[in-house]
C-alpha positions in Angstrom: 73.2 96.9 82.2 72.5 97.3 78.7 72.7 101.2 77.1 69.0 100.1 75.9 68.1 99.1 79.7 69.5 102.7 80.8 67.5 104.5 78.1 64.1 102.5 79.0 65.1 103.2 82.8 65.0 106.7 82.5 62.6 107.4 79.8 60.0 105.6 82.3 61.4 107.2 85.2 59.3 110.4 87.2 61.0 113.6 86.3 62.0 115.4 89.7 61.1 118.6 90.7 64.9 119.8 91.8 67.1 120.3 88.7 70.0 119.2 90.3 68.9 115.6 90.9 70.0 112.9 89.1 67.9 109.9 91.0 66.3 107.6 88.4 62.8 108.0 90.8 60.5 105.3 90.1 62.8 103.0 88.3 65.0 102.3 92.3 64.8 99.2 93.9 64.5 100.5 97.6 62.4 103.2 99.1 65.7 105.0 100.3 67.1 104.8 96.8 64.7 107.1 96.1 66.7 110.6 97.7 68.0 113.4 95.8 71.1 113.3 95.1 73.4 115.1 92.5 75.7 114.1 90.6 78.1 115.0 92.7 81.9 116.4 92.4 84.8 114.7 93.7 88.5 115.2 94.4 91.7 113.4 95.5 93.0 115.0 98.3 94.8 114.5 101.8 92.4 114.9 104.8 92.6 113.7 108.3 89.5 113.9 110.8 89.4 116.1 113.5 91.2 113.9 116.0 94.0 113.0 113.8 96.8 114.5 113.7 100.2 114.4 111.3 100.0 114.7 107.1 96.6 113.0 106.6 96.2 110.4 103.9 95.3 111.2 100.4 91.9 109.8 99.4 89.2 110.9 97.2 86.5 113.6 98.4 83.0 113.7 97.3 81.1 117.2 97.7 77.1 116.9 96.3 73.9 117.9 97.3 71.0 115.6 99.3 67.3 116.0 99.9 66.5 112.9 101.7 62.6 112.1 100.9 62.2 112.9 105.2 64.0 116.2 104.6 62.5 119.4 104.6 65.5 121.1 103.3 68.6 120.6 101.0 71.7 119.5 102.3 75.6 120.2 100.6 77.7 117.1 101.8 81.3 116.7 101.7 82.1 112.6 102.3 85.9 111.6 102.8 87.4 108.1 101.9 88.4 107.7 105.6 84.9 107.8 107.1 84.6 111.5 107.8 81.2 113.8 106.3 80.2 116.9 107.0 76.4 117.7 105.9 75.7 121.9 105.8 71.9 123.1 104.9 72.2 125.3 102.3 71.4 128.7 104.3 75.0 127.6 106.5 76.3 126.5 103.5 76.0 129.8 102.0 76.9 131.3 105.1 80.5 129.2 104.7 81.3 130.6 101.0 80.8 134.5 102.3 82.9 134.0 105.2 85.4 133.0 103.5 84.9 135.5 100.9 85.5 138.1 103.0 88.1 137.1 104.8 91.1 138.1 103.2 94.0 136.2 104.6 91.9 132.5 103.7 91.7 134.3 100.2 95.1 135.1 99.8 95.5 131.5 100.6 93.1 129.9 98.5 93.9 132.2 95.6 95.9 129.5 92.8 99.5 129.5 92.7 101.0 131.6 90.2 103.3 129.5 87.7 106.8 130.6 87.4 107.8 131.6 84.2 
């Protein structure tokens, strides 16, 4: 696709209502194209599913947000390489980050590595 064709696409796409989105609505080719979606963040890391056990496999991570149009609420999805997603609505979502804000031993271990001088 042409830059030109991307700039028509989006100039004559609907604007969304959620900030976050970055669906070209109106300019899809399928209903279920239509969903919000951001753009997303992603990561290589080494995951393993539940059942797995061992080092994992290193494979890239993708952690956005989704509001299917049948959705009545916001979903934060984390999708694995190896087949594996999680899907949190944003209340338990949020309810995730303070937990582990306030437990101190999974902070300590978070917290980045300090570089050796």
């Amino acid at each position: 696709m042409t830059s030109g064709t991307r700039h028509e696409r989006t100039t004559d796409a609907r604007r969304c209502v959620f900030r976050w989105c970055v669906t070209e609505h109106g300019s899809t080719v399928h209903h279920d194209d239509e969903d919000h979606r951001s753009a997303g963040i992603g990561l290589l890391a080494r995951v393993r599913d539940a059942a797995d056990h061992g080092r994992g496999i290193s494979t890239d991570v993708e952690i956005g947000l989704l509001r299917r149009i049948s959705d009545l609420e916001t979903w934060v999805v984390v999708e694995t390489g190896i087949g594996a997603s999680v899907s949190l609505p944003i209340h338990a979502a949020r309810a995730l980050v303070a937990c582990i804000q306030n437990d101190a031993e999974v902070i300590a271990l978070l917290a980045p590595e300090r570089e050796i001088d």
